[in-house]
VOPAGU-2260 file (C-alpha; in pm, 1 decimal, decimal comma):
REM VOPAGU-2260
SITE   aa  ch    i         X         Y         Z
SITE  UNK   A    0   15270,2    7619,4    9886,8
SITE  UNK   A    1   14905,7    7686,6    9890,5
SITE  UNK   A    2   14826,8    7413,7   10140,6
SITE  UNK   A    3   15105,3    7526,5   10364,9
SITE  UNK   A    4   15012,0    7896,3   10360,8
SITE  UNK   A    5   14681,5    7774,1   10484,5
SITE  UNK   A    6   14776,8    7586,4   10749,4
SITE  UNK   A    7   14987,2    7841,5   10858,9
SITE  UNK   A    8   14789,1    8127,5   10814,7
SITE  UNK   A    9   14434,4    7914,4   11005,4
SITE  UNK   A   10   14675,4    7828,9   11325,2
SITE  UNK   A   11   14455,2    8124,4   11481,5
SITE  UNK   A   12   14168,2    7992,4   11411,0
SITE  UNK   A   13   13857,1    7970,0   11081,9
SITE  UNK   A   14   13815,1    8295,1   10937,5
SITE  UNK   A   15   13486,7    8338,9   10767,2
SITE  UNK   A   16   13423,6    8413,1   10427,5
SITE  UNK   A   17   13532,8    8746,8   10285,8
SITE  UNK   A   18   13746,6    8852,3   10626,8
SITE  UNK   A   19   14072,3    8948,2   10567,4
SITE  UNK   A   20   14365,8    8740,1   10662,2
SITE  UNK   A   21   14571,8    8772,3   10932,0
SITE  UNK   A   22   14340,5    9061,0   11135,4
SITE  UNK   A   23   14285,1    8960,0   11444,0
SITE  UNK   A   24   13905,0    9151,2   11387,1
SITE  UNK   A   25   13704,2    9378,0   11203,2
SITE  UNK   A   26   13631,5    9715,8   11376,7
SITE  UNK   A   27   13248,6    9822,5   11400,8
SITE  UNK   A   28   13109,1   10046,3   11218,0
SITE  UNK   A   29   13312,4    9960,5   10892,8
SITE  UNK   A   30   13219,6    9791,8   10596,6
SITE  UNK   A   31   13451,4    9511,9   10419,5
SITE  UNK   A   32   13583,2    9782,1   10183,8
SITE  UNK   A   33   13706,5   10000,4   10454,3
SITE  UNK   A   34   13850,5    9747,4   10625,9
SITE  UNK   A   35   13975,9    9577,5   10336,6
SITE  UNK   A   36   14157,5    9943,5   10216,0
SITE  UNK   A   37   14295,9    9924,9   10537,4
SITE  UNK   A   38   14452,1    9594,3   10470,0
SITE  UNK   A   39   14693,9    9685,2   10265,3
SITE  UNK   A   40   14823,1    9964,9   10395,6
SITE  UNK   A   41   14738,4    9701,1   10724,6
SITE  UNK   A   42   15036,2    9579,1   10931,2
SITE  UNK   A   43   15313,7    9815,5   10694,1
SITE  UNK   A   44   15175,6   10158,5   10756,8
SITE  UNK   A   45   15319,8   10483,4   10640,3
SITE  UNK   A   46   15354,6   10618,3   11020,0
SITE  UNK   A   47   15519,5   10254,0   11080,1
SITE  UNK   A   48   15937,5   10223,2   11044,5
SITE  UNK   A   49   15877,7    9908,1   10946,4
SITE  UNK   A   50   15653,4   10021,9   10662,0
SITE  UNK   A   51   15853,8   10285,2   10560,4
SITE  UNK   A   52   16180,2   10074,6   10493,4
SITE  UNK   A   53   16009,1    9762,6   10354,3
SITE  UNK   A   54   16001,3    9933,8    9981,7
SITE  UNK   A   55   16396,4   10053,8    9983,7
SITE  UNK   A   56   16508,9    9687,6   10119,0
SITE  UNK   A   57   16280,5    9499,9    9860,1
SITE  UNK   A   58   16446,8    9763,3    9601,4
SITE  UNK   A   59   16836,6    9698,8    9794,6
SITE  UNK   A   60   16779,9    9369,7    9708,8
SITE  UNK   A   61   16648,2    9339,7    9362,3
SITE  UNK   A   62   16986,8    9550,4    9267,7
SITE  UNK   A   63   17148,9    9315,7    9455,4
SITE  UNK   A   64   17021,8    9041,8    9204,1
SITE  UNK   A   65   17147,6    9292,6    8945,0
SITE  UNK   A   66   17518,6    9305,7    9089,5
SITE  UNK   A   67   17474,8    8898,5    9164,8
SITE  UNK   A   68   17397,3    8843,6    8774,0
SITE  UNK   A   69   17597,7    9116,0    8649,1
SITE  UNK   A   70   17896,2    8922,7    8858,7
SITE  UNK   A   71   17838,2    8591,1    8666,1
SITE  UNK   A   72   17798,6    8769,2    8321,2
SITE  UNK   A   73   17557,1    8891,8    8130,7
SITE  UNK   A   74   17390,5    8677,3    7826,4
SITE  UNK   A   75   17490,1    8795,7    7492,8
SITE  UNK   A   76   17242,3    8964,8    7233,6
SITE  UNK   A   77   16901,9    8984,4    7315,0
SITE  UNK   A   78   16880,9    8811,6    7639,2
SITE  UNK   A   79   17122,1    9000,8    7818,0
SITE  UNK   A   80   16918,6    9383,8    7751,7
SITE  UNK   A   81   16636,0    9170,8    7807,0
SITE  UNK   A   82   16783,4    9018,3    8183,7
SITE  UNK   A   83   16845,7    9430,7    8256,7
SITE  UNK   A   84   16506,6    9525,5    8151,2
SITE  UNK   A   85   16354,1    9270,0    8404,2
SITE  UNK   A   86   16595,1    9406,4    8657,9
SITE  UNK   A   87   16501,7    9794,6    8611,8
SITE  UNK   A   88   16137,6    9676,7    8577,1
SITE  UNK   A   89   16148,8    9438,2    8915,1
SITE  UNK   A   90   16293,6    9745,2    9075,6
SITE  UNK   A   91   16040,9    9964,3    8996,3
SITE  UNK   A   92   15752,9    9717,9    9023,0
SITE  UNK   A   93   15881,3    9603,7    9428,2
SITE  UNK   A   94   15933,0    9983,2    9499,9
SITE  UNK   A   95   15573,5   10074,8    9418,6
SITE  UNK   A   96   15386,3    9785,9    9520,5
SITE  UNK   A   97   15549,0    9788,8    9866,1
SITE  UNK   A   98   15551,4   10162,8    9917,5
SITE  UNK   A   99   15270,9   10266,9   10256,4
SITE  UNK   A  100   15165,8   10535,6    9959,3
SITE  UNK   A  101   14989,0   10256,4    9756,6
SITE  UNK   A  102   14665,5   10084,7    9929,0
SITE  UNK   A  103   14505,4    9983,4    9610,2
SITE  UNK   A  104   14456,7    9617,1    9571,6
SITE  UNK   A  105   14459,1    9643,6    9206,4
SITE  UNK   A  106   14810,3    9793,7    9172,0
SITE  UNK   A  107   14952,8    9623,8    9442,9
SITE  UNK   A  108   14905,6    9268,5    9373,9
SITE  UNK   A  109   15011,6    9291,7    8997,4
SITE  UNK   A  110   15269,9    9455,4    9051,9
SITE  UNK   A  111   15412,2    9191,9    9302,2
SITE  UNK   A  112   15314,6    8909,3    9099,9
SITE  UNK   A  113   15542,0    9093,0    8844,9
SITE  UNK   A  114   15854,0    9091,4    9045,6
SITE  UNK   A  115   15812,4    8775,3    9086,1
SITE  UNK   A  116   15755,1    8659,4    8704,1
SITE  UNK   A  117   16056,5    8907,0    8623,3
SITE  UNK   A  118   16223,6    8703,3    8916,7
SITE  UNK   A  119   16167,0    8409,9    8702,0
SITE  UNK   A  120   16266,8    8488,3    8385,9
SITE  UNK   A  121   16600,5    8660,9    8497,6
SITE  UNK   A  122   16666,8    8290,8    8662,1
SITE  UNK   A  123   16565,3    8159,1    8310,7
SITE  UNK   A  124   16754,0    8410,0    8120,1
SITE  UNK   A  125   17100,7    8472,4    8296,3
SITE  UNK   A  126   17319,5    8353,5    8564,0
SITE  UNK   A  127   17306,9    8443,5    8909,4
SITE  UNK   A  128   17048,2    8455,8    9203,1
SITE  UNK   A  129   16734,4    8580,4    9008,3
SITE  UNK   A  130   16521,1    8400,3    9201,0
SITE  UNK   A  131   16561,9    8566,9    9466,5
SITE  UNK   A  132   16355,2    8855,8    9332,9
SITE  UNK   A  133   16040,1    8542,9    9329,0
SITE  UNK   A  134   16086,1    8534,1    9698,4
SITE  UNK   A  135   16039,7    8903,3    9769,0
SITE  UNK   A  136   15754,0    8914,0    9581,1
SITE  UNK   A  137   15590,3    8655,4    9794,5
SITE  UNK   A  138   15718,9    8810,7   10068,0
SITE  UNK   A  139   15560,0    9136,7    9991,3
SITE  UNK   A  140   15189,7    8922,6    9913,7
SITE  UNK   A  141   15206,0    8755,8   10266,9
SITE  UNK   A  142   15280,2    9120,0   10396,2
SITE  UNK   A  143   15022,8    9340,4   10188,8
SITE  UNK   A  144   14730,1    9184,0   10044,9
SITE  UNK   A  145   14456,9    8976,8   10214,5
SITE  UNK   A  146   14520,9    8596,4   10255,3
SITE  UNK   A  147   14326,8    8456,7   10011,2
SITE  UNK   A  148   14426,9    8693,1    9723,8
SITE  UNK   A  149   14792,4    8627,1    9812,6
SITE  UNK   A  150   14752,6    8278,3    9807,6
SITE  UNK   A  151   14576,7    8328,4    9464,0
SITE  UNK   A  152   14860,5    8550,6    9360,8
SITE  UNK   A  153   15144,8    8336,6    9503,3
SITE  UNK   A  154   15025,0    8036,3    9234,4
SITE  UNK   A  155   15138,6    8176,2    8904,3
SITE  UNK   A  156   15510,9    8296,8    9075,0
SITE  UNK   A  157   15558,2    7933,5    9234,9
SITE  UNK   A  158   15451,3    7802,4    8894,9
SITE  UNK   A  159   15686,7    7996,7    8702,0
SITE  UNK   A  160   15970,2    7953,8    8955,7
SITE  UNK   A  161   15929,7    7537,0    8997,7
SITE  UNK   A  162   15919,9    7540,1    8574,4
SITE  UNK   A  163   16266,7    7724,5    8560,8
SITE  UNK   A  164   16425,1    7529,0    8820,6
SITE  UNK   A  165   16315,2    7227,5    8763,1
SITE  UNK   A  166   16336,6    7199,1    8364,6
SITE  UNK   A  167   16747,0    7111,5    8382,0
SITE  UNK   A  168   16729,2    6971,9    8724,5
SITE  UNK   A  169   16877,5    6621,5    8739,6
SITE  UNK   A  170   16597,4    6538,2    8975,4
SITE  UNK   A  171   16235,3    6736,7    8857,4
SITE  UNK   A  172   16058,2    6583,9    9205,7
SITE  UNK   A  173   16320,5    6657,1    9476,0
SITE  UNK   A  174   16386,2    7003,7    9300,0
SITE  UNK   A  175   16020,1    7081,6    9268,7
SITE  UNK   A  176   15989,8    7006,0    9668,1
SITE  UNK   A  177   16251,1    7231,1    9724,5
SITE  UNK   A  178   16068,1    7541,7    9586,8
SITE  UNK   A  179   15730,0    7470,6    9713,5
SITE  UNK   A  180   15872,8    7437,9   10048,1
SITE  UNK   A  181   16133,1    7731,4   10039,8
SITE  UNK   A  182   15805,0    7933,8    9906,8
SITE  UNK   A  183   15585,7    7821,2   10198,8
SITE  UNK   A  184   15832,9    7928,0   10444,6
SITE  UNK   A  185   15881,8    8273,7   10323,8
SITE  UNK   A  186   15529,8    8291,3   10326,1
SITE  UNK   A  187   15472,4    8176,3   10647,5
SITE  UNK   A  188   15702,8    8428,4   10778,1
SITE  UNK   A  189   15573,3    8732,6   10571,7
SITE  UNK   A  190   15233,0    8593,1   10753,0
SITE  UNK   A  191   15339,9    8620,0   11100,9
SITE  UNK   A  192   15530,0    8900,9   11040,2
SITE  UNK   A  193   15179,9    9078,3   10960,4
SITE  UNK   A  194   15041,2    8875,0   11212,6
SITE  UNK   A  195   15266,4    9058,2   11500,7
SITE  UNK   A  196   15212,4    9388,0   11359,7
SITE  UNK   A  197   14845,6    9377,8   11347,5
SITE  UNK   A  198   14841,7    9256,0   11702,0
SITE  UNK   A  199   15060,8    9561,0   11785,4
SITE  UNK   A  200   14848,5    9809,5   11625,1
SITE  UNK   A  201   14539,3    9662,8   11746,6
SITE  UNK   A  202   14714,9    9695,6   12089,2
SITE  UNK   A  203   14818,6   10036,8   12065,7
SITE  UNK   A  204   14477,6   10153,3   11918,2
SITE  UNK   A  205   14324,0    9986,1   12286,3
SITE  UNK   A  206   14587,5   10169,8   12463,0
SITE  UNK   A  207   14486,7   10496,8   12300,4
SITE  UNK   A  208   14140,8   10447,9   12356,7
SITE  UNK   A  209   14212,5   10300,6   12687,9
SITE  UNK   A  210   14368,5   10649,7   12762,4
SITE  UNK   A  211   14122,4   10872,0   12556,6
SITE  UNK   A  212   13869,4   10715,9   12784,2
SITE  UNK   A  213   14073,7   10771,0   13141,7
SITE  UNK   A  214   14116,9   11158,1   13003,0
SITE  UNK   A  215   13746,4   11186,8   12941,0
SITE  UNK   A  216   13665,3   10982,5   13314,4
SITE  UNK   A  217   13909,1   11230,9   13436,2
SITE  UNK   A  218   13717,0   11546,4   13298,3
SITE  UNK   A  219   13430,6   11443,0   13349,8
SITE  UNK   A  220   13524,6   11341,4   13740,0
SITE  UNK   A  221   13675,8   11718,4   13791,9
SITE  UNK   A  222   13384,9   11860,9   13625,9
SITE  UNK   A  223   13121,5   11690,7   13873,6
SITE  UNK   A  224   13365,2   11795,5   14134,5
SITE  UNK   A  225   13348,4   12187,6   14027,9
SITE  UNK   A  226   12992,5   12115,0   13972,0
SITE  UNK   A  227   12985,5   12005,6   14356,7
SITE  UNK   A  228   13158,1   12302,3   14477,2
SITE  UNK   A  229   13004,1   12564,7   14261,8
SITE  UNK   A  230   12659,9   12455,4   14445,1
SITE  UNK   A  231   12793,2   12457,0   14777,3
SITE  UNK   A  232   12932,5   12821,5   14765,7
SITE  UNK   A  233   12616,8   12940,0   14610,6
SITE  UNK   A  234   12440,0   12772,8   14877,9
SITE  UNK   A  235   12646,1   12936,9   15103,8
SITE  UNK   A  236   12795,6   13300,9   14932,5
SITE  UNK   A  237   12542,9   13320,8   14717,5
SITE  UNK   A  238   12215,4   13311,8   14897,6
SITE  UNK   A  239   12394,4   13497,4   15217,3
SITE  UNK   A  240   12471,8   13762,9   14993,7
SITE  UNK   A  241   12138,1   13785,8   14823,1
SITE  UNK   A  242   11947,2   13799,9   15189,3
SITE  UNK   A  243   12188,0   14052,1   15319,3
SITE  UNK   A  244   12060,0   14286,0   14997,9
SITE  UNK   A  245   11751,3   14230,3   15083,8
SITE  UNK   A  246   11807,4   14305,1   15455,4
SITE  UNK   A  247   11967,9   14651,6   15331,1
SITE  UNK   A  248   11683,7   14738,8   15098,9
SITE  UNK   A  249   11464,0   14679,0   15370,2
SITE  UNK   A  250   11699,4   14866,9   15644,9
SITE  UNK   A  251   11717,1   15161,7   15394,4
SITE  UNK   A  252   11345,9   15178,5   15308,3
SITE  UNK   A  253   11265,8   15186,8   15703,4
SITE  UNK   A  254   11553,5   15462,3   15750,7
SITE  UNK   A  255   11334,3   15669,9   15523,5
SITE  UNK   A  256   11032,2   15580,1   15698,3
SITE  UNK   A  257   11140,3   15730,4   16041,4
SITE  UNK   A  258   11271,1   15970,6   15884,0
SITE  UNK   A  259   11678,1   15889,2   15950,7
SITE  UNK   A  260   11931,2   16111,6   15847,0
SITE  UNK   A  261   11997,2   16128,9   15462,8
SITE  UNK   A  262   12378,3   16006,6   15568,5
SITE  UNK   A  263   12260,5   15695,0   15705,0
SITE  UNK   A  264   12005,9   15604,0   15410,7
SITE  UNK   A  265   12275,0   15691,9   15147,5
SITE  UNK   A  266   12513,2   15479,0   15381,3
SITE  UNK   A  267   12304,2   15198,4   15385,1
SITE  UNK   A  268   12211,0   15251,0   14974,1
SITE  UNK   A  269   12578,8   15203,1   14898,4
SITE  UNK   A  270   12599,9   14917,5   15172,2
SITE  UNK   A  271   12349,9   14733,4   14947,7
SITE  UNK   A  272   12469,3   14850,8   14607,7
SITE  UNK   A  273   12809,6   14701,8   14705,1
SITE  UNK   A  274   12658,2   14362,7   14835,6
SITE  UNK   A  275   12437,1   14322,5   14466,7
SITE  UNK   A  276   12792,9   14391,6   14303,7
SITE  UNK   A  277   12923,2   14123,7   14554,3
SITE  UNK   A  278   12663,6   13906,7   14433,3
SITE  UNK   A  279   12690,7   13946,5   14049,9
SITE  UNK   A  280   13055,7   13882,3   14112,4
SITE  UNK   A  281   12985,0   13576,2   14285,3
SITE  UNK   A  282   12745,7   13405,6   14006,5
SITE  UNK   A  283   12957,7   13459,4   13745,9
SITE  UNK   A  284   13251,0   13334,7   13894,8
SITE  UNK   A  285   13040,2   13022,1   14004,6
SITE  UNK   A  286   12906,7   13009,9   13648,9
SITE  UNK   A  287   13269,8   12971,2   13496,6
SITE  UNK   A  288   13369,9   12735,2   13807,0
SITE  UNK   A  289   13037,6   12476,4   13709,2
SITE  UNK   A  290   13062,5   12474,0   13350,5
SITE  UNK   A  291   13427,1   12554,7   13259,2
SITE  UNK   A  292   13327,7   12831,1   13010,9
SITE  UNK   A  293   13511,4   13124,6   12972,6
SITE  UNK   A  294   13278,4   13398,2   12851,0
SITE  UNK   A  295   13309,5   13602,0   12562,6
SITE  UNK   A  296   13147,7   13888,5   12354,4
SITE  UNK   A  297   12866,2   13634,6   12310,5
SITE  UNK   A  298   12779,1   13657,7   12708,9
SITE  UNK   A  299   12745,5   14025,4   12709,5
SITE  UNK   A  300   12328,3   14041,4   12686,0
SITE  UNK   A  301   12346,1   13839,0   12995,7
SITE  UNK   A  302   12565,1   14062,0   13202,5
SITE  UNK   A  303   12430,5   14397,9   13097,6
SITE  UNK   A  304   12077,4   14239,4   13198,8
SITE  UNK   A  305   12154,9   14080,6   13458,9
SITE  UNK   A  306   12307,4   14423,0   13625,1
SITE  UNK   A  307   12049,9   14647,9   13480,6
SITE  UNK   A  308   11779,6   14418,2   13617,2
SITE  UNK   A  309   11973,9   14386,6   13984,5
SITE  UNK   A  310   12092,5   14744,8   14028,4
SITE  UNK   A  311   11832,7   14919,2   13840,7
SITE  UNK   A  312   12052,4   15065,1   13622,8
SITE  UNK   A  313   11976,5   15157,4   13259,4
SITE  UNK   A  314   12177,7   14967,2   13051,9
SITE  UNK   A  315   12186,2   14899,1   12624,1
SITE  UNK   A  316   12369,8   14744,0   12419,5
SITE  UNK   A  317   12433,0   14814,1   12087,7
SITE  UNK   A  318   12659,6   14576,5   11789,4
SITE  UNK   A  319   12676,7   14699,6   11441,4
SITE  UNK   A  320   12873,7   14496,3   11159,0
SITE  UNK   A  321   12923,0   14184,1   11138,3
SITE  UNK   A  322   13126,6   13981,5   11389,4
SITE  UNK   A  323   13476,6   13840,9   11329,5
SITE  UNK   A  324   13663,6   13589,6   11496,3
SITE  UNK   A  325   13855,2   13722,8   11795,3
SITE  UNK   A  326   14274,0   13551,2   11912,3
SITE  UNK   A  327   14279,9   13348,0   12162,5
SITE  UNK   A  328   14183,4   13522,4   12505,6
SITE  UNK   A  329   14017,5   13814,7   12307,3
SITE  UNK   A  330   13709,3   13725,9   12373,9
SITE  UNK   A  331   13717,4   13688,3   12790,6
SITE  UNK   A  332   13940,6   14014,2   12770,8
SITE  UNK   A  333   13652,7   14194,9   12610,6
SITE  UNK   A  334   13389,5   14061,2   12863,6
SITE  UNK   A  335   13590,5   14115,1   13170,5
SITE  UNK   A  336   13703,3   14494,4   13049,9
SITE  UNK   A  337   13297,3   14610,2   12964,9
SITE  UNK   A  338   13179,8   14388,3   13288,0
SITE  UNK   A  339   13465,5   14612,5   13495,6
SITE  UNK   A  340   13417,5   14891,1   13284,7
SITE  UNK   A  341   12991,2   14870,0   13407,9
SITE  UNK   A  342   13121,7   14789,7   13761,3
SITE  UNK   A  343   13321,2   15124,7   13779,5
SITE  UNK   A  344   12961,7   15292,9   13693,5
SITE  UNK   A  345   12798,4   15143,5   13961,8
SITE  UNK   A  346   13069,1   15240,6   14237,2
SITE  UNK   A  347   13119,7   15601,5   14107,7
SITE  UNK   A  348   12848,8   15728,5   13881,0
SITE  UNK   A  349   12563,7   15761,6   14132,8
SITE  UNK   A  350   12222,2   15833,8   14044,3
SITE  UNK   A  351   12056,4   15854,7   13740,4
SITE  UNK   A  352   12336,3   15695,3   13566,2
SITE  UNK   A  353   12270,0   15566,6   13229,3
SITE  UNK   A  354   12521,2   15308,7   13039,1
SITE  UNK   A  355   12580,9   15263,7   12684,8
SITE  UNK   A  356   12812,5   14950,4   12561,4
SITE  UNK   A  357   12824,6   14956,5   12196,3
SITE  UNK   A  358   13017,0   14714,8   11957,7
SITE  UNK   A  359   13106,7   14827,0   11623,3
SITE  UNK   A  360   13243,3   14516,8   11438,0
SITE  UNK   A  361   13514,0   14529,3   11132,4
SITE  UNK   A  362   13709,9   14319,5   10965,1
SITE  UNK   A  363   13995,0   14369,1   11130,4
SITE  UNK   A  364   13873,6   14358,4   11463,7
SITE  UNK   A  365   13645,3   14541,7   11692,8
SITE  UNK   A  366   13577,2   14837,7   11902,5
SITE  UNK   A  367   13429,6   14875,7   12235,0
SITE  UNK   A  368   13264,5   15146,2   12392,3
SITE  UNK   A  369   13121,1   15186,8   12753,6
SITE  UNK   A  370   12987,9   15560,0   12833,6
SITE  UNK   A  371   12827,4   15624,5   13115,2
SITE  UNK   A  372   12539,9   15971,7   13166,0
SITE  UNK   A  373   12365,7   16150,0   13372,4
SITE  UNK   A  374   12472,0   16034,1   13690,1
SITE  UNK   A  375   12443,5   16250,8   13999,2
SITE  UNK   A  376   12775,6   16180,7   14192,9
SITE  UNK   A  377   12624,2   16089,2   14476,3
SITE  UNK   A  378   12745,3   15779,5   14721,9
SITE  UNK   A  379   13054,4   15741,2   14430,6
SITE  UNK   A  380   13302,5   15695,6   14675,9
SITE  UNK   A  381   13226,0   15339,7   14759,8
SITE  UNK   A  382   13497,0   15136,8   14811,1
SITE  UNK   A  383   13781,8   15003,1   14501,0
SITE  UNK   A  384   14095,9   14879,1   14480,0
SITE  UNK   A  385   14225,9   15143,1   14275,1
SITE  UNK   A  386   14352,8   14876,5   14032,1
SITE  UNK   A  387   14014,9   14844,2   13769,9
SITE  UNK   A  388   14162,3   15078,3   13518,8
SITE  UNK   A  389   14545,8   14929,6   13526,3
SITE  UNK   A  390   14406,1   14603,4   13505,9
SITE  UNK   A  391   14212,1   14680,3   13223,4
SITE  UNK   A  392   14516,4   14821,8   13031,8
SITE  UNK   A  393   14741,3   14545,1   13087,0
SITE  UNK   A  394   14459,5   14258,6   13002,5
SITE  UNK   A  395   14417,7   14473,9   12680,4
SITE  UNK   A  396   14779,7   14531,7   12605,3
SITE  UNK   A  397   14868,7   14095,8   12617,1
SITE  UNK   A  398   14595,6   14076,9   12328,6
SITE  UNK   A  399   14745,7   14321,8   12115,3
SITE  UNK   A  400   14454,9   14577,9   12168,3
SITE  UNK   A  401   14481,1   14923,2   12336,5
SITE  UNK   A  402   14262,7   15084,6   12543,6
SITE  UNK   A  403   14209,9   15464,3   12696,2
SITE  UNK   A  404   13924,1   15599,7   12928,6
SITE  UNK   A  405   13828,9   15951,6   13077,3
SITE  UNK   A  406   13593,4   16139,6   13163,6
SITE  UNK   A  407   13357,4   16301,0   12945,6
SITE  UNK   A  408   13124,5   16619,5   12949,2
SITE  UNK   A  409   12875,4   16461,8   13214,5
SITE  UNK   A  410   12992,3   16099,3   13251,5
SITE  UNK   A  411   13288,6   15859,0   13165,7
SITE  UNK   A  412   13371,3   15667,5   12868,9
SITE  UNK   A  413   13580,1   15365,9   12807,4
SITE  UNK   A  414   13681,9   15287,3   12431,8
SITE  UNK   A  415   13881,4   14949,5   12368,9
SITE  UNK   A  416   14028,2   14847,0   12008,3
SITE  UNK   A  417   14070,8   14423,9   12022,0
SITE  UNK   A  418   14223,4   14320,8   11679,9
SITE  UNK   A  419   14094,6   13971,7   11512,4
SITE  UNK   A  420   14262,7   13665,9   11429,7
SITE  UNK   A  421   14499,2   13654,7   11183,6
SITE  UNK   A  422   14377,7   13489,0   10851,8
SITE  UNK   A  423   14016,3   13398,6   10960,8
SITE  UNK   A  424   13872,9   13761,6   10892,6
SITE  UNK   A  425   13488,3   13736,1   10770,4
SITE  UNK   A  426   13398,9   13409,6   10952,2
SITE  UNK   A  427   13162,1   13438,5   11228,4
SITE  UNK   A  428   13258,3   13286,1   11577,5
């Protein structure tokens, strides 16, 4: 049996010293223990139909056996509690050792080489096709352990088998023949068997990384193409944007030089103001279009200095508490309701305006506050959509937050109430 489990197993080619049998190669960046682990639970794996029926057939059968012996008659006395106490046990032994559950060497290949010794002595014992339960416990070796240990394994079950069938054979040599080859066959077959399924799951693990790696050539392809486009609109709405300020700051500064009318400088004031709002729109949306990001409470020191520093407008911030994780979307609806909430202040509180956006953190969410001083009123009736507010509201409303603004005694204020994420209060984001 031995030599033709060999032969059978080699048709691939040599396999050196210490590899496991039958895989067709050892994945880097594992060690022979992990790969020999992997082994057993190897071609019959618990996500694997084929793995998950192998125990209940190997059990079908060994009650089969039962009903097979049972059929013929039980021995009398002793032997025949004895032939159903190496039928329960072969049962139990073939359900366990061939179960995707157990991937310990040490449990597995005892426990098959019992089924196959209980295999033996029910053939010794009691009439009927106990031998059968021999060939599923090869079976099982060629399908779960490594090929040399099932070879090793396979010896003492042969052994046993060949002794019972050939002590009251009429011919010991053509009898003993008989076994080894049946043996090798069901080996051989077991072999293959694992053979085919490693080969599949080695092919669908290339598949899987084949397609991991298309998704990944496919991000990273759109990615270089938002890239591309990001730096061609800032090339072209970007720096247009930032000369025409420029050209405004310098149109309004000469206005007061000759001494215009106050109507034309504060036209030309709020002609600017609106193109640096243009502009701060612009970058950020070109931000989010190159690197895919969608901001959160974490961006807001960039935007308040980034339009304090632009539009000259005081602006502080202010957190207190610690900071808990936010749903999903929270986080962008908070930046885009304080970034509309400071855009508001630039259109309509005028001069002299100074901005407040405070954070107060709890565990069960947090609260935002923009409030806005101090401004004079004047050029406020630059041009909106009407729509900032009711946007704000519904944005607010899809989160599970609420939000209310008014005016106050010499500004406006906008509070907003975002609730955290269920279950993950206390953990920072």
């Amino acid at each position: 049996m031995a030599g033709v489990a060999v032969k059978a197993i080699d048709a691939e080619g040599p396999v050196p010293a210490g590899a496991l049998a039958l895989r067709p190669g050892t994945p880097s960046g594992q060690t022979a223990g992990d790969v020999a682990a992997a082994r057993l639970q190897g071609p019959v794996r618990a996500g694997d139909d084929f793995g998950r029926w192998l125990a209940p057939i190997a059990v079908i059968t060994i009650f089969a056996v039962g009903a097979g012996i049972l059929s013929a008659g039980l021995p009398p006395g002793v032997a025949g509690a004895g032939s159903l106490a190496m039928l329960g046990l072969a049962a139990g032994l073939s359900g366990a050792a061939l179960s995707p559950r157990i991937r310990r060497l040490r449990l597995t290949v005892p426990a098959l080489v019992g089924v196959g010794l209980c295999g033996a002595g029910l053939d010794w014992q009691a009439d009927g096709p106990g031998f059968i339960a021999s060939y599923v416990s090869l079976m099982g070796l060629g399908l779960r352990a490594p090929r040399r240990i099932a070879i090793l394994a396979g010896i003492p079950v042969v052994t046993a088998i060949s002794v019972e069938e050939t002590y009251e054979s009429p011919n010991p040599a053509s009898t003993l023949l008989a076994v080894i080859a049946a043996s090798g066959l069901l080996f051989m077959m077991a072999a293959f068997a694992a053979v085919s399924l490693d080969r599949r799951q080695h092919a669908e693990a290339l598949l899987a990384q084949e397609a991991a790696t298309s998704q990944a050539r496919q991000a990273a392809a759109a990615l270089a193409e938002r890239s591309r486009l990001a730096r061609d609109l800032h090339d072209v709405l970007a720096h247009n944007l930032s000369g025409l300020a420029v050209q405004l700051e310098a149109t309004r500064l000469m206005a007061i030089t000759k001494g215009a009318g106050e109507n034309i400088v504060n036209q030309v004031a709020a002609a600017r103001k609106l193109a640096c709002i243009g502009l701060l729109e612009s970058r950020r949306v070109l931000l989010l279009l190159r690197e895919g990001e969608t901001p959160d409470a974490a961006s807001l020191p960039a935007l308040v200095s980034e339009i304090s520093a632009l539009l000259g407008i005081p602006v502080a911030l202010q957190s207190h508490g610690v900071p808990c994780p936010l749903g999903p979307g929270a986080g962008a609806a908070l930046y885009r309701v304080v970034q509309e909430a400071l855009t508001n202040v630039v259109k309509h509180a005028g001069r002299g305006a100074e901005v407040t956006v405070r954070l107060a953190w709890a565990p069960d969410g947090v609260e935002v506050s923009v409030t806005d001083r101090g401004g004079d009123g004047v050029d406020s009736g630059l041009p909106s959509s009407g729509s900032g507010l009711s946007g704000m509201v519904e944005r607010v409303s899809l989160i599970g937050g609420h939000l209310h603004a008014g005016p106050t005694g010499d500004g406006f204020a906008v509070h907003l109430w975002i609730p955290s994420r269920p279950g993950e209060v206390g953990q920072v984001p």
